[in-house]
Phi, psi and omega in degrees: 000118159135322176302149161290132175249156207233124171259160167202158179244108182228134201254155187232100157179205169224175169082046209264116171267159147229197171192141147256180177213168181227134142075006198091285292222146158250169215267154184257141174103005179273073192241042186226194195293330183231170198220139173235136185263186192288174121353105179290158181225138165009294167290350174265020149284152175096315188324135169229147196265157183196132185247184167234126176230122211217140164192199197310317191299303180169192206217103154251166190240142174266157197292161180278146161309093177256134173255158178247099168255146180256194182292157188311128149306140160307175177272172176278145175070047170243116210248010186257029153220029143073072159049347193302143220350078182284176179268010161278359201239279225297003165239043172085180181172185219089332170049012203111312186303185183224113173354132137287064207316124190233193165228149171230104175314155162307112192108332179304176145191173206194148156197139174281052199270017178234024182213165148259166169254137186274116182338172168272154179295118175242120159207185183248057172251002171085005193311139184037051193253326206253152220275340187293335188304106210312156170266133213059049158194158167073026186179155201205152165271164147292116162213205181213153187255161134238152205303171152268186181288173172291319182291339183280174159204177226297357188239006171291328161186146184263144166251104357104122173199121169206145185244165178216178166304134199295314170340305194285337225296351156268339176276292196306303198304333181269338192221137198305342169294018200224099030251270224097058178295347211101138190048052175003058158268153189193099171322355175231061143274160164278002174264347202238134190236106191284137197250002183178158209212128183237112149266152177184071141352299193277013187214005191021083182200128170216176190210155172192172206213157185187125187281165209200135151199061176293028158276320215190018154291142176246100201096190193188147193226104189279132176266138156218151183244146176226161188219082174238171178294184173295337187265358189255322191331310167316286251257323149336289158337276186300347148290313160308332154280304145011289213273025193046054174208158192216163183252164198216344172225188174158120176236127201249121172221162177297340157296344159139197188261132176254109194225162159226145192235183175199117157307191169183100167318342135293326158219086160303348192245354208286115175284123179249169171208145211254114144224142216250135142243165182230170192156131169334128172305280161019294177261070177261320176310306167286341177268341152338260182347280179327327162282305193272001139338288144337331199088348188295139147254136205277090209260315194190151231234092170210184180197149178282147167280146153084355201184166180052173197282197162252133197237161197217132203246174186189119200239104158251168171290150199275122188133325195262119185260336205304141180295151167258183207239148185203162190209181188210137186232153178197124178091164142340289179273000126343289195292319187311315176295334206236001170263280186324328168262026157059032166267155192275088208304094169265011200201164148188142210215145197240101157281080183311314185297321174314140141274148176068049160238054177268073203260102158304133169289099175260151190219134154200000000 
C-alpha cells in the first residue's frame, strides 16, 4: 500500500491506440502501452485493469489484471526500515548475482556503493567478545553485500560498515571523518542510517553497518542513542514510536540494551507502534516470521554472544496489522530467489548448533 503499480501491454501492429480502465470505467489520459496508477490505497485491492487496443483493423480487449495490495510501504527514501520496499528492493534485484560474503576486521571499515548491505550477522560464535581479544586483531564481523538493480547507480545508495575502539563509539556516531571508508560515507551524515550495531565492552571493540543515499536524499534523519535495561526496551519502543521514531540497531550486553533510533524531517508526524520480541537463537526466525504476520518490519536485529536470546524490535505504522510477506533463505538458490522477488534482507542469523544455519530473513 502507498507504492504506485504498474501495468503493461504488448501489442503486434501499427497505428496502435490505447485506452485502460478500472473496474470497466476508463481512466482518463491513460492512453499509451503501460499505465502507472496513483499511490494504492487499501481499497483498491480485487480492482481490475483492463486495456483496449485499436487500430485500423478493429479494438481487441485484454484479458483483466487483478491487483492486490499488500501491507504499507515505507515512504520512499525513508532509509530506517532495512530497505524493505525501497526502490532497491521492491522489484527485485542481484542482476543474476549472488551475496557477497564478507568479514569486517577489528578497527576496520568497507562501503558499498554499489550494493546493497546487509545487517551484521547474529550468531553465536562469539566474535570479538572475549576480553584476551587484541584489539584490531583476531576477530570480525560477519555481513553479506548485494548487487543492486541494474536501474540504480553507485550514488543511489551506499552500504557503510566500520569498527572502532568502544571508547570512540559516541564520537565516531558524530563525526563525519569516520571511518573514512570511501566514497566520503559516513554513519553521521544527515543522510545516513545505522541499520545494526555490535557492542564489546570486554574487548574494547564495537562495529556497526549503516545505508547512505547522499544523491536523493529528501529530508534529513537525526539520531539518538539510548541505554536501558532489557525489561525497559518495550516500553523505550513504544515511546520512540509514539514520538515518530523508529530504532534501527540494538546491541544486547550485560549492561543492558544499547539502541538507536531515528527521526525524519520528512515525515515527523507519522505515529509507528513498536513491538520488542525475544527468542532462543534458533526460533529467531519464527519470531521474525511472526512480527511480519503482524504487520511489523523488522528494524532492528541483536544478540548477546554466547548466551541469551535473540531480540528483535518491529515497526508499523500504527494501526496496519495487514501481514507483509516474509521469507527465510538458505543457501545460493534460495537467497537468489528472495533476492530476485524484491525481498528486503532484514536479518541474518547463524546457528552454529544447526545444519544449514546461515538464514536469511526477507521481508516486503
Amino acid at each position: 500500500m502507498g507504492l504506485a503499480a504498474s501495468f503493461t501491454v504488448t501489442a503486434v501492429g501499427s497505428g496502435q491506440q490505447f485506452q485502460w480502465s478500472k473496474n470497466g470505467v476508463a481512466i482518463v489520459s491513460a492512453t499509451t502501452s503501460s499505465y502507472l496508477t496513483p499511490p494504492t490505497t487499501f481499497e483498491d485491492t480485487g480492482a481490475s485493469f483492463t486495456v483496449a487496443i485499436s487500430n485500423s483493423a478493429g479494438t481487441v480487449m485484454s484479458t483483466a489484471a487483478s491487483l492486490t495490495v499488500t501491507a504499507r510501504a515505507p515512504l520512499a527514501g525513508d532509509l530506517r526500515f532495512q530497505q524493505v520496499d525501497a526502490a532497491s528492493t521492491v522489484n527485485g534485484y542481484g542482476n543474476g548475482g549472488t551475496a557477497v560474503d564478507a568479514m569486517l576486521p577489528g578497527l576496520g571499515a568497507k562501503a558499498y556503493a554499489l550494493s546493497l548491505g546487509t545487517p551484521l550477522w547474529v550468531s553465536g560464535t562469539g566474535d570479538c567478545s572475549a576480553a584476551s581479544v587484541t584489539i584490531g586483531a583476531n576477530c570480525a564481523w560477519a555481513y553479506s553485500a548485494l548487487p543492486l538493480p541494474s536501474s540504480m547507480t553507485r550514488l543511489d545508495l551506499i552500504a557503510g560498515y566500520g569498527s572502532d575502539s568502544y571508547s570512540n563509539f559516541q564520537y565516531d556516531l558524530a563525526d563525519p571523518n569516520w571511518p573514512n571508508a570511501g566514497d566520503e560515507a559516513s554513519p553521521a551524515a544527515t543522510s545516513s542510517v545505522v541499520t545494526s550495531l555490535d557492542l564489546e565492552p570486554a574487548s574494547q571493540l564495537f562495529a556497526l553497518s549503516w545505508a547512505e543515499v547522499p544523491s536523493s536524499q529528501q529530508g534529513f534523519f537525526d539520531v539518538a542513542t539510548h541505554t536501558v535495561a532489557a525489561a525497559e526496551l518495550q516500553a523505550s519502543a513504544t515511546q520512540e514510536g509514539a514520538n515518530s521514531r523508529v530504532i534501527t540497531a540494538l546491541s544486547v550486553d550485560t549492561g543492558g540494551i544499547t539502541y538507536i533510533s531515528y527521526g525524519w524531517s520528512a515525515d515527523p508526524l507519522t505515529v509507528y507502534e513498536a513491538q520488542v520480541s525475544t527468542a532462543s537463537l534458533g526460533d529467531a526466525q519464527s519470531a521474525a516470521s511472526a512480527l511480519a504476520a503482524a504487520g511489523y518490519i523488522i528494524t532492528a536485529i541483536g544478540r548477546a554472544d554466547d548466551s541469551g536470546d535473540v531480540m528483535l524490535v518491529g515497526t508499523r505504522v500504527k494501526g496496519d496489522t495487514m501481514a507483509r510477506p516474509f521469507i527465510e533463505a538458505q543457501g545460493t538458490g534460495e537467497v537468489q530467489t528472495m533476492m530476485l522477488e524484491g525481498y528486503a534482507t532484514v536479518g541474518i542469523v547463524v546457528n552454529s548448533g544447526q545444519s544449514g544455519s546461515h538464514s536469511y530473513l526477507g521481508e516486503r
